[in-house]
N, C-alpha and C positions, 0 to 999 in steps of 0.2 A: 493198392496205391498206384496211379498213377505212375508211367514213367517216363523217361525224359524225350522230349521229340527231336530226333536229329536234325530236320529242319533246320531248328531252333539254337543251335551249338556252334562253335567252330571245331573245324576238319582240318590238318592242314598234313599234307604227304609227301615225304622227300625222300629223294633217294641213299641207299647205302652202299656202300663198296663191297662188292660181289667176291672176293677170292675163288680161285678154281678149289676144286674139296679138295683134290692132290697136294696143293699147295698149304690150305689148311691142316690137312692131316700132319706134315712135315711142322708145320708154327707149334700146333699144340702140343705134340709128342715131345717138343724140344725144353716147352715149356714148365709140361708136367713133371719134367724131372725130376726139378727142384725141390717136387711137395711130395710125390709118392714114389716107393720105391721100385714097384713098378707100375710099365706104363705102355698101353698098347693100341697105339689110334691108326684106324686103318679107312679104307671107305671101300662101303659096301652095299649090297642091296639090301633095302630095308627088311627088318623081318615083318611077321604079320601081325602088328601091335595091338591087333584087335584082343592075342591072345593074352593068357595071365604068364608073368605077372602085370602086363603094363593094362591090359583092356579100356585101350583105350577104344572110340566108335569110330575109326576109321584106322584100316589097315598100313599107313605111310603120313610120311609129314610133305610128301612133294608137290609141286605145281602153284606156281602164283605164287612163292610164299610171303607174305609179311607179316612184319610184327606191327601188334595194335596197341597203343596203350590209353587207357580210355581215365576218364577223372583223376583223382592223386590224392596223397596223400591230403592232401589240406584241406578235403574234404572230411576230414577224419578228426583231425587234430591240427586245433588243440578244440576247437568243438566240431559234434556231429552234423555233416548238412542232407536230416534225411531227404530230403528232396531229390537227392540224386541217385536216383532207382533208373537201372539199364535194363531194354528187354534185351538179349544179344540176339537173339532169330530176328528180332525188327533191326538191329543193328548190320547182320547178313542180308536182309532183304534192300536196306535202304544203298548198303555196299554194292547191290545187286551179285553175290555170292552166290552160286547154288548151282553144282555141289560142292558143300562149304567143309570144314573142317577147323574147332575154335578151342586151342588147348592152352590153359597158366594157369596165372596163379593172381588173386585178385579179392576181396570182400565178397561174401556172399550174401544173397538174399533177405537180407531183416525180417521184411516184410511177411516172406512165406514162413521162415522158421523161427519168429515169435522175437530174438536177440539178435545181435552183434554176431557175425559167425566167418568164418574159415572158409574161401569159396575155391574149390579144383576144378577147376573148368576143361570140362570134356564134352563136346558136345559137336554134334555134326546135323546139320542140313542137307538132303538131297529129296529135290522135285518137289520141296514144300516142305513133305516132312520130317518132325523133329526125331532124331534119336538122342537123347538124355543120358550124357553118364557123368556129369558135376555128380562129386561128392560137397558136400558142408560139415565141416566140425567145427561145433562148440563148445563151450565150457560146461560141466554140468555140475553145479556142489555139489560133494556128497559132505561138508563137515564146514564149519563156519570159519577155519583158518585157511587163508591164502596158503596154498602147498597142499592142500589135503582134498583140493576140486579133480574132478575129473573131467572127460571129453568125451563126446559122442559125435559118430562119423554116418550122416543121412546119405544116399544116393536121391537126387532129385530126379521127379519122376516127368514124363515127357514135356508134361502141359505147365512146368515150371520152366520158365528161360531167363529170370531176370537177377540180375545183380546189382551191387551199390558200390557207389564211394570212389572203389577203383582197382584197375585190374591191367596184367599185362600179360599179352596172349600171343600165341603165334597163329596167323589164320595162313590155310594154305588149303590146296582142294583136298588133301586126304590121301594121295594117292601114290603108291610103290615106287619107288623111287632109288637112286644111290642119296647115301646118308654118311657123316662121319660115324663112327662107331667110336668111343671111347672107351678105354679100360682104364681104372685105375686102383692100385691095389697099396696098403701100408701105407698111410700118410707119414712122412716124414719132417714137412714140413710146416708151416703155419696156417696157410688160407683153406680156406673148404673147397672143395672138388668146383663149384661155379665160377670162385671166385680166381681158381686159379688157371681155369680155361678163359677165363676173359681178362685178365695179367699179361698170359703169352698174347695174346691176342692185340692189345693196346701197346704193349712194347714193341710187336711186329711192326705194325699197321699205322702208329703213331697216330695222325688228325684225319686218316682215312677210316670213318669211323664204318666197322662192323657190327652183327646182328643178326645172331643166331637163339633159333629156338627149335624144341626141342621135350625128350625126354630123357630121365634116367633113374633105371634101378638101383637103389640100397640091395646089393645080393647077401650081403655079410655084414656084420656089426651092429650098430649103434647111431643114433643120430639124436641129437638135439632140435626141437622144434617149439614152436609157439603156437597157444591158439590164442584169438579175441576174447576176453570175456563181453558180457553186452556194455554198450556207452556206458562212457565216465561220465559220472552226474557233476564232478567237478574238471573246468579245462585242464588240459595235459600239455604245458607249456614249456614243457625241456624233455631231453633225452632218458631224464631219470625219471620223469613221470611218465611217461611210457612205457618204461622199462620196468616200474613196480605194477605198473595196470595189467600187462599181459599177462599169462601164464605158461610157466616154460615145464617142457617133458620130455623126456627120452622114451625115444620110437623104437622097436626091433625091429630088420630086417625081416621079408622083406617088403619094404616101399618104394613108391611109383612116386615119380615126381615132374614135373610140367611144369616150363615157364621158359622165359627169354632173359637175353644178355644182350648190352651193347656196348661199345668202347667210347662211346662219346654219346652227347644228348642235342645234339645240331642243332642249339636253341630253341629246343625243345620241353627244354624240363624234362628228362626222360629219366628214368630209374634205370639204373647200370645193369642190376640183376632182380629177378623176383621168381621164386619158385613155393610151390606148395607138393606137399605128397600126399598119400591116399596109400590103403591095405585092406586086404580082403580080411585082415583080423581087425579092423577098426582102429591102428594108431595113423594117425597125420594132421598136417596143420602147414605151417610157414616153416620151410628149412635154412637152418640156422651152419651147424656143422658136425660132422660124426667125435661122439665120444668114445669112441673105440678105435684108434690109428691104426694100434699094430694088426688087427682083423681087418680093417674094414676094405669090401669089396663094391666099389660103383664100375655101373654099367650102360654107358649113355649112348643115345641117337641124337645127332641134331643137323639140321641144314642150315644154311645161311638163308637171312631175307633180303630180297631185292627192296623193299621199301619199307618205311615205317609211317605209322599212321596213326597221327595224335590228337584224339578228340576228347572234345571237352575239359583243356587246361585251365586248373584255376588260375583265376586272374593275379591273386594274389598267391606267391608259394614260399617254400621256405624246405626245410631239409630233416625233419624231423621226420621220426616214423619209417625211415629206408635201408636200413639193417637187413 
């Protein structure tokens, strides 16, 4: 299938407010109080994230960074518009990127994986070419009652780049860098680990809106997550038919997970937060929040972005689908 020509789209790129990481490191730590009972943000050198558990294909989130967010939700629901197939290497090439680096969380592939699917986006450009490590999970029945489907987790192979619908990504060149580090240990509190780094964040920073991306391990516990099953044959026209379409599962530790946050959407239409994870044992999808408080151990990198980069907004939007 065909995909979409950037040409053909609008681009539109503005800037974010930068904090020093010093100064971040101090907003967040003060933040995570509330929710976990410990809490240890420090900034440092990136580790080599190429290794496991994160493997990701580039060793750092630094240089250049920004966040991209490409189509939305409303391509999705309350009907599908398949037409909106992204190559992302044409998308680094048309950015003129390279060497590129493109990590979140976002729809996958239809096309190549037959359904509706779960897309982790990992993927790095240098000198042309592609190195591939998107995972895709989707729904797989094994039993004709909603609850009793399972999921399957593909690694997409080099000559696969394309994705749908919509996605939110952090692009940066890849490279070593100082990074926040996050700790956070025993939730105590009510929001999940993303939500509650971009809370402190928004309360700091007020209408100077921030935009950080990133990764983070599940070391310990439990999490809740979603996959896609393929398109509803009927629209999905509120929060509760969305809500019964999906399919929700509890993940073990541990899980890798990739995506961005921001504290405001600069008339953007921008999604606040969106993360997906991935495992060398096969659990991941759309993360939602740990069902296991008094265990549970996250372990996060993230940098701030200097810009945000909004292509391909539907014309018409709405707020459904952003959980």
């Amino acid at each position: 299938m065909a995909s979409i020509d950037y040409n053909t789209v609008p681009i539109t790129e503005k800037a974010l407010h930068v904090p020093p990481l010093d100064e971040l490191a101090e907003v967040v730590s003060r933040g995570l109080r509330r929710t976990f009972a410990t809490v240890n943000v420090t900034v440092e050198d990136s580790p080599d994230l190429t290794q496991q558990p994160f493997d990701l294909t580039s060793p750092g989130l630094s240089g250049n960074a920004k966040l991209v967010e490409l189509g939305g939700p409303p391509y999705l629901v309350p009907e599908v518009q398949r037409d909106k197939v992204y190559d992302l290497a044409a998308l680094l090439r048309h950015l003129r990127r390279d060497p590129a680096f493109l990590a979140g969380a976002g729809a996958g592939p239809w096309p190549y994986v037959g359904v509706n699917c779960e897309g982790i986006i990992n993927l790095r450009v240098d000198g042309g070419a592609v190195q591939q490590g998107t995972r895709v999970v989707s729904v797989e029945p094994v039993g004709a009652a909603k609850g009793s489907s399972g999921y399957l987790q593909q690694r997409l192979p080099n000559s696969e780049t394309r994705t749908a619908l919509l996605g939110n990504y952090l692009l940066s060149d890849g490279a070593p860098g100082k990074v926040l580090k996050v700790v956070a240990k025993k939730r105590i509190g009510e929001s999940n680990f993303i939500t509650a780094i971009r809370e402190a964040l928004k309360e700091h920073y007020g209408e100077k809106v921030v935009g950080l991306g990133g990764t983070f391990v599940l070391r310990e516990g439990r999490v809740k997550h979603h996959v896609m099953p393929d398109f509803s044959p009927t629209p999905l026209c509120s929060d509760s038919d969305v809500d019964q379409w999906l399919h929700y599962f509890e993940m073990r530790a541990p899980v890798t997970h990739v995506g961005t946050m921001v504290t405001g959407d600069l008339d953007l239409d921008l999604r606040v937060q969106h993360f997906h994870g991935y495992s060398a044992h096969g659990d991941g999808g759309h993360y939602h929040y740990d069902t296991t408080p008094d265990s549970v151990h996250y372990e996060g990198y993230f940098v701030p972005a200097e810009r945000v980069l909004r292509i391909d907004p539907p014309a018409h939007t709405h707020a459904l689908g952003r959980d």
